[in-house]
Backbone as XML, in Angstrom:
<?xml version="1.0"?>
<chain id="A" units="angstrom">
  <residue number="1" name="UNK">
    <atom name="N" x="0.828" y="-1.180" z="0.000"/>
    <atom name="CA" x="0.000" y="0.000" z="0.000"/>
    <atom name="C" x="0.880" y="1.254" z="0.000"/>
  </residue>
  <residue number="2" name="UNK">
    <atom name="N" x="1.949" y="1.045" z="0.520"/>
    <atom name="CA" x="2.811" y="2.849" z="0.707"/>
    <atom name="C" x="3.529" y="2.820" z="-0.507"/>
  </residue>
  <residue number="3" name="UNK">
    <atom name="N" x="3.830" y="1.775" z="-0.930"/>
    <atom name="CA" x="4.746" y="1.961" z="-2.478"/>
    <atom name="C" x="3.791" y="2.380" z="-3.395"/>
  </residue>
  <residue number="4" name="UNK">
    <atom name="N" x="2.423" y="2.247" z="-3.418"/>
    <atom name="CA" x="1.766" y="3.046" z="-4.191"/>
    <atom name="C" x="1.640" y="4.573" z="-3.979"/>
  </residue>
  <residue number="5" name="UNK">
    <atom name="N" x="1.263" y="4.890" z="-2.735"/>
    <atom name="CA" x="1.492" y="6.273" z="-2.145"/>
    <atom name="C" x="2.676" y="6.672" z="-2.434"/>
  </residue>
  <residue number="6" name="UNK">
    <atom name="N" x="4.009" y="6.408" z="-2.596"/>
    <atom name="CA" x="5.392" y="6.962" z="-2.726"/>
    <atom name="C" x="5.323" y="7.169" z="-4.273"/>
  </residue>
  <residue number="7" name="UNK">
    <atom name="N" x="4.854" y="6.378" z="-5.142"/>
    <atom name="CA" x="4.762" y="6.307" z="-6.276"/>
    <atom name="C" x="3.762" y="7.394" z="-6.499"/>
  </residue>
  <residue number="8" name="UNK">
    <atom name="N" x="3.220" y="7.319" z="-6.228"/>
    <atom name="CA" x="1.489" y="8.565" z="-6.871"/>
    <atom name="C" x="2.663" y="10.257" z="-5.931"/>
  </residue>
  <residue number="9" name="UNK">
    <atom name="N" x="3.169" y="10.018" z="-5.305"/>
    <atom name="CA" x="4.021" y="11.552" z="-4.550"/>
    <atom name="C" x="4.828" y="11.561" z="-5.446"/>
  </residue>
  <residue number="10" name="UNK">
    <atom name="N" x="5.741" y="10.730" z="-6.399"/>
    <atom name="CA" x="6.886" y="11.028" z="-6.697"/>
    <atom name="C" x="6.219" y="11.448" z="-8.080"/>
  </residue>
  <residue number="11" name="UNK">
    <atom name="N" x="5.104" y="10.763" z="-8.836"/>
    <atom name="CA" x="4.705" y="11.313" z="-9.790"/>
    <atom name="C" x="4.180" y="12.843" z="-9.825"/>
  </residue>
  <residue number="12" name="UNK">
    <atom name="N" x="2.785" y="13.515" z="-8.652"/>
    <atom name="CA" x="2.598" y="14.807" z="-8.664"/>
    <atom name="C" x="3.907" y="15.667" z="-8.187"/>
  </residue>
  <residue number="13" name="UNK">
    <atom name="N" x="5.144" y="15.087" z="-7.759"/>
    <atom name="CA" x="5.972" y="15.876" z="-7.765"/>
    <atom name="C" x="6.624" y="16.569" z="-8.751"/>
  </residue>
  <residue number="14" name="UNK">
    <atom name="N" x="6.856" y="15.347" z="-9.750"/>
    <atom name="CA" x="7.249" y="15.538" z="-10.954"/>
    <atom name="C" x="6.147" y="16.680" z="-11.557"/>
  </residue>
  <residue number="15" name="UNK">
    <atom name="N" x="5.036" y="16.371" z="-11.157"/>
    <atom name="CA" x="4.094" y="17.252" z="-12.366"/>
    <atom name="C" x="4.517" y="18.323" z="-11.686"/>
  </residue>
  <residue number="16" name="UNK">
    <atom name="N" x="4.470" y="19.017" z="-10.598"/>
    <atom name="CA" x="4.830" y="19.995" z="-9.487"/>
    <atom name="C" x="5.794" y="20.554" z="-10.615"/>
  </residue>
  <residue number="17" name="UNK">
    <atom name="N" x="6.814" y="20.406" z="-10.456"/>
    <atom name="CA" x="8.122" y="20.680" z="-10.862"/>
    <atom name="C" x="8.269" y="21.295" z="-12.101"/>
  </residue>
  <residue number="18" name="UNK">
    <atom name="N" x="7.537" y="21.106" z="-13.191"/>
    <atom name="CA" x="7.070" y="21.430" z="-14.539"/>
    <atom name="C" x="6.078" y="22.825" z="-14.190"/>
  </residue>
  <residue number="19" name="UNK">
    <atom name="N" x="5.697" y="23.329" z="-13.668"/>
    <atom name="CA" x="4.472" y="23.960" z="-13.380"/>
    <atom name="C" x="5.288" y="25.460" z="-13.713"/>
  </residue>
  <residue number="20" name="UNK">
    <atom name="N" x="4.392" y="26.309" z="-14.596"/>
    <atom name="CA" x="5.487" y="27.360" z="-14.929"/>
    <atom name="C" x="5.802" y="28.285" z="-13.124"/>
  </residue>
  <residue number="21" name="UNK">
    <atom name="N" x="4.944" y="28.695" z="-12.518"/>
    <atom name="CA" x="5.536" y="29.227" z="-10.946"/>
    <atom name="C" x="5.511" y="28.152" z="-9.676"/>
  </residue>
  <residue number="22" name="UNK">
    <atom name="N" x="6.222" y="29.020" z="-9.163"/>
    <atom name="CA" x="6.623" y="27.671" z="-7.509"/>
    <atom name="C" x="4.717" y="27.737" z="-6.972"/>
  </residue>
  <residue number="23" name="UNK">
    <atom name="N" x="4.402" y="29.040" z="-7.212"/>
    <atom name="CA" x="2.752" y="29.157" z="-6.632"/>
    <atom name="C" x="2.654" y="27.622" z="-7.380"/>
  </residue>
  <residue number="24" name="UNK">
    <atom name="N" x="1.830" y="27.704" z="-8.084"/>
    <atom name="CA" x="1.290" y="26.550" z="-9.168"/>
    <atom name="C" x="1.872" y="25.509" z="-8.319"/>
  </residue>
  <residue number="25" name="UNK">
    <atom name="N" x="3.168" y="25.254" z="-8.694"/>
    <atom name="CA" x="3.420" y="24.167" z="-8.651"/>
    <atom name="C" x="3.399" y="23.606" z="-6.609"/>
  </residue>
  <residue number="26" name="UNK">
    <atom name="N" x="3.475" y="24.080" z="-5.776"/>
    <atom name="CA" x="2.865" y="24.096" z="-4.712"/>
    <atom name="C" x="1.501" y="23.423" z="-4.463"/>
  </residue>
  <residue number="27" name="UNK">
    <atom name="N" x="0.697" y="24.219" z="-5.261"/>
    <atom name="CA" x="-1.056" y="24.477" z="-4.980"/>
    <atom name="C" x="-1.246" y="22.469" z="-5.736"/>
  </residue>
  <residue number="28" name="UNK">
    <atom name="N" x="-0.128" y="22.179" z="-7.148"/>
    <atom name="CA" x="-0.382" y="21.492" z="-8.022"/>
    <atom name="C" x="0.285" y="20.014" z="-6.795"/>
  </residue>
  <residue number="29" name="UNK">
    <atom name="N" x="1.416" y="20.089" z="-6.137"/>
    <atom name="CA" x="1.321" y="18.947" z="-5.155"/>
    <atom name="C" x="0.483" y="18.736" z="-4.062"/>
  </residue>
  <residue number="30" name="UNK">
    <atom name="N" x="-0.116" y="19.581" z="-3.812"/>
    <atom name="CA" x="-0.925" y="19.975" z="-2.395"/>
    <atom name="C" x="-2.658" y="19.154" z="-2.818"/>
  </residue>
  <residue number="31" name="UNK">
    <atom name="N" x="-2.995" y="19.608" z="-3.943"/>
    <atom name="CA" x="-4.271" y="19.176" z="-4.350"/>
    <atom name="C" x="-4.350" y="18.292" z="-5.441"/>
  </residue>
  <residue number="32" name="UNK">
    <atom name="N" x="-3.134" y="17.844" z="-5.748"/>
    <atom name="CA" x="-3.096" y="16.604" z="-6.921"/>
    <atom name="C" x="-2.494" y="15.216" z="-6.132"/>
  </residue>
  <residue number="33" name="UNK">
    <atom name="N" x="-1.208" y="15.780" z="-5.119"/>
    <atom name="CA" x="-0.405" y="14.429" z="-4.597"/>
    <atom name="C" x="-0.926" y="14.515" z="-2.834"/>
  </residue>
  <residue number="34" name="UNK">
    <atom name="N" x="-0.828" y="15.268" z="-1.756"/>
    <atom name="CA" x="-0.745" y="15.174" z="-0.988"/>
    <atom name="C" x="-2.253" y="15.085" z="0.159"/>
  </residue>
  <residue number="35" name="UNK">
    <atom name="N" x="-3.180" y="15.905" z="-0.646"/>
    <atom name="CA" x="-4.672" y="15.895" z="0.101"/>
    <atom name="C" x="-5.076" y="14.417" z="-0.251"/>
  </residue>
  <residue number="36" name="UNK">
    <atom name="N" x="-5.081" y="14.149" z="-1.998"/>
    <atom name="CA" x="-5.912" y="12.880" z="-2.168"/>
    <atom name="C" x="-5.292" y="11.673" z="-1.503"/>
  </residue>
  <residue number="37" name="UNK">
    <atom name="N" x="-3.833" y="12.003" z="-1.528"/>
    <atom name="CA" x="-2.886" y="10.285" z="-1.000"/>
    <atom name="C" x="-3.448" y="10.494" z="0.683"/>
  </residue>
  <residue number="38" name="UNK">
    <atom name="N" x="-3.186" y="11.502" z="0.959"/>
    <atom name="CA" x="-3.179" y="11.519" z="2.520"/>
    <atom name="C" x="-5.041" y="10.806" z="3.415"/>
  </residue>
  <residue number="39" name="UNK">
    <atom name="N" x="-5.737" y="11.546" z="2.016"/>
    <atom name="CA" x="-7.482" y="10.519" z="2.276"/>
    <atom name="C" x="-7.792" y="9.562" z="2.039"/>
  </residue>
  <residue number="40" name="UNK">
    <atom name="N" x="-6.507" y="8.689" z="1.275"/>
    <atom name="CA" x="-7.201" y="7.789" z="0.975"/>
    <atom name="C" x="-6.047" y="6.526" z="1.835"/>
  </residue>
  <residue number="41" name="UNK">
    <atom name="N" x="-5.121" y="6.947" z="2.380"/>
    <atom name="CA" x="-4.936" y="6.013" z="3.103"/>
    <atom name="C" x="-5.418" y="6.175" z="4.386"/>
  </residue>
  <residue number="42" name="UNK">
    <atom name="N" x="-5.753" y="7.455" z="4.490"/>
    <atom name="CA" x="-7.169" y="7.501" z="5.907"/>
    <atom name="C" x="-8.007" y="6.571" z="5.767"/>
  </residue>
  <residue number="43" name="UNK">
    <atom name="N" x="-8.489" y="6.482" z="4.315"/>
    <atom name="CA" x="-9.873" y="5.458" z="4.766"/>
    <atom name="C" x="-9.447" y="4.127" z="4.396"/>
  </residue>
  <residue number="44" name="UNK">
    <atom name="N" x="-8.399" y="3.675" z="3.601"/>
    <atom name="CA" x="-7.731" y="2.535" z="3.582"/>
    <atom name="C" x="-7.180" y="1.759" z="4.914"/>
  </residue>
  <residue number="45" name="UNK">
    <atom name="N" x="-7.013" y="2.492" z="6.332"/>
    <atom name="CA" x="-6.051" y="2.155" z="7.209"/>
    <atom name="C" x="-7.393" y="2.114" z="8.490"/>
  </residue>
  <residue number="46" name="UNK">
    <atom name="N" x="-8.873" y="2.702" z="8.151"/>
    <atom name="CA" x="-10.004" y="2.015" z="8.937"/>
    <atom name="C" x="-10.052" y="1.328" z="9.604"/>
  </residue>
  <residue number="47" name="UNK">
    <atom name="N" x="-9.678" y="0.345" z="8.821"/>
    <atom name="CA" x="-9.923" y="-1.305" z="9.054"/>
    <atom name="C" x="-8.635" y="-1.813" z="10.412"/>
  </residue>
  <residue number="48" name="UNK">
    <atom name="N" x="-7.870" y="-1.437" z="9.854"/>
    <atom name="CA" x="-6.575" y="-1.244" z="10.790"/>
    <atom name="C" x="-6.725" y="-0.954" z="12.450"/>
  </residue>
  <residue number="49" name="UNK">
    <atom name="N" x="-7.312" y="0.490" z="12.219"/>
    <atom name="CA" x="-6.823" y="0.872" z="13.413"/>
    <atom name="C" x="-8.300" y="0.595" z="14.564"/>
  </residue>
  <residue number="50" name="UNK">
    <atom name="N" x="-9.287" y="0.024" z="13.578"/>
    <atom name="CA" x="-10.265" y="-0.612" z="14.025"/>
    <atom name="C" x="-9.734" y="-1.787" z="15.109"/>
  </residue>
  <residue number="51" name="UNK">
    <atom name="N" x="-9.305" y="-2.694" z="14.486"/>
    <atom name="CA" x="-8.470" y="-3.748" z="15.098"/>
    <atom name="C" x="-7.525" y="-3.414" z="15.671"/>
  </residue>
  <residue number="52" name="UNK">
    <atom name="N" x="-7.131" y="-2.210" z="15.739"/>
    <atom name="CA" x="-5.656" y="-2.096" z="16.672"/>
    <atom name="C" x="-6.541" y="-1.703" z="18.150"/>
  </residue>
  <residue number="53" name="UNK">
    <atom name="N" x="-7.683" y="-0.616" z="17.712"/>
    <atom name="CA" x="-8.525" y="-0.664" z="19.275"/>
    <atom name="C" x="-9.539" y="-1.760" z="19.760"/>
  </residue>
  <residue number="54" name="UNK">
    <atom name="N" x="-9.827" y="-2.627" z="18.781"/>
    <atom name="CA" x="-10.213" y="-3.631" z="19.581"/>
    <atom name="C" x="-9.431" y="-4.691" z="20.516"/>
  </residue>
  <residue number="55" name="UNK">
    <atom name="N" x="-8.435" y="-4.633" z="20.126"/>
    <atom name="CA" x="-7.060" y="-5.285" z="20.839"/>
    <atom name="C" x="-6.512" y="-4.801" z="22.094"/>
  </residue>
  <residue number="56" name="UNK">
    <atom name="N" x="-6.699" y="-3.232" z="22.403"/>
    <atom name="CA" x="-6.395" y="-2.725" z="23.086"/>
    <atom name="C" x="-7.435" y="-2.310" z="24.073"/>
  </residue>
  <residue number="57" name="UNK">
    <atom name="N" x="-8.698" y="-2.239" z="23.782"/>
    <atom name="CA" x="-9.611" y="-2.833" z="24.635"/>
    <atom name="C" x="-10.151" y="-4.398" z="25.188"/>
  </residue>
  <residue number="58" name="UNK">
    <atom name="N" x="-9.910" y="-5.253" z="24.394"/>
    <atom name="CA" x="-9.826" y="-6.142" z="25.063"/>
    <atom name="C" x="-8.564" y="-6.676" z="26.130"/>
  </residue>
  <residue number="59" name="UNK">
    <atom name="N" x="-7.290" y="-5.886" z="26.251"/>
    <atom name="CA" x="-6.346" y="-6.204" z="27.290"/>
    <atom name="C" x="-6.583" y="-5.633" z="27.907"/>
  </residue>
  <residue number="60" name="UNK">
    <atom name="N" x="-7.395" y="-4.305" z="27.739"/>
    <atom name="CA" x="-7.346" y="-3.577" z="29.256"/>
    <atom name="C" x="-8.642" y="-3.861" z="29.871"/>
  </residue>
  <residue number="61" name="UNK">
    <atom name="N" x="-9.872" y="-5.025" z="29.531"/>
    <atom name="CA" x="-10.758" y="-5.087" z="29.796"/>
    <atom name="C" x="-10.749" y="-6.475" z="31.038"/>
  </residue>
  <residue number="62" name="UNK">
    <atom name="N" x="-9.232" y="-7.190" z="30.338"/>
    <atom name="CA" x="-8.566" y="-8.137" z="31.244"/>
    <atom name="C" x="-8.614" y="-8.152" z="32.738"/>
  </residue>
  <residue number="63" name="UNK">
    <atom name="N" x="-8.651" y="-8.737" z="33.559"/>
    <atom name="CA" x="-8.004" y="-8.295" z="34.944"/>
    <atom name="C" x="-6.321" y="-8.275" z="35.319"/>
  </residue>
  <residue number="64" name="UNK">
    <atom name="N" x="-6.299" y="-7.654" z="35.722"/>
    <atom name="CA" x="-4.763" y="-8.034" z="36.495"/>
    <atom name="C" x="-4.371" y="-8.986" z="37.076"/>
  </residue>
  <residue number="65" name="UNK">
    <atom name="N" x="-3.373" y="-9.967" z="36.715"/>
    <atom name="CA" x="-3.273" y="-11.458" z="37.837"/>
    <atom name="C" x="-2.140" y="-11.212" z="38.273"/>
  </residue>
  <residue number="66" name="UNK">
    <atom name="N" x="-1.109" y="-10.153" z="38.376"/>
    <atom name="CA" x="-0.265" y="-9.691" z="39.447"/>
    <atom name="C" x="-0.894" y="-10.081" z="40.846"/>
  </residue>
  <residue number="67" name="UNK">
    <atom name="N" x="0.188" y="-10.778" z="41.865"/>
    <atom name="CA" x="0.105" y="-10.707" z="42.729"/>
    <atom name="C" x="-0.024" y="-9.778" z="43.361"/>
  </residue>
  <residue number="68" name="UNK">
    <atom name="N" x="-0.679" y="-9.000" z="44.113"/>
    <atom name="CA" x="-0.749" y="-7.798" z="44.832"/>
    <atom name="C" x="0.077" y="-7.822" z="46.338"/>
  </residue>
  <residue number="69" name="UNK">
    <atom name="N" x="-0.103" y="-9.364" z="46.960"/>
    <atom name="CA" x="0.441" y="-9.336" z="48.563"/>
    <atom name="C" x="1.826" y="-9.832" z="48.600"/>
  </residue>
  <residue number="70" name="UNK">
    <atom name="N" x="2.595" y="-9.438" z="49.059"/>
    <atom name="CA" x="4.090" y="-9.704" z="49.295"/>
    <atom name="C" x="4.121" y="-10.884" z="49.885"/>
  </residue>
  <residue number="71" name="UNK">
    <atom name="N" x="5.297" y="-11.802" z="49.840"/>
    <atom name="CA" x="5.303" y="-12.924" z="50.080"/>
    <atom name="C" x="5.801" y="-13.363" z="51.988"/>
  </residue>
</chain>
């Protein structure tokens, strides 16, 4: 999944770079490479971090089996 993202950045960079002013070519990575890559591995990575908090609620939903009393 990120080698596509590195790939789709290195391409609007390139287009960037061609752009007759730095304005342009700014505005041209910002709303061609960096808003769309950056949303769509937002909603690609859902699923993810879905499961990363269900994981992390279920350990802390655990009890503690530390001994508490000194021996």
């Amino acid at each position: 999944m990120y080698i596509i993202a590195i790939a789709w950045l290195y391409v609007t960079f390139l287009m960037a770079a061609t752009e007759p002013s730095v304005t342009a070519g700014i505005l041209t990575f910002f709303f061609y490479g960096l808003l769309p890559c950056g949303l769509l591995m937002w909603i690609l990575g859902t699923s993810q971090r879905k499961h990363k908090k269900a994981l992390l609620e279920e350990e802390l939903s655990q009890p503690d089996r530390t001994d508490s009393q000194a021996d």
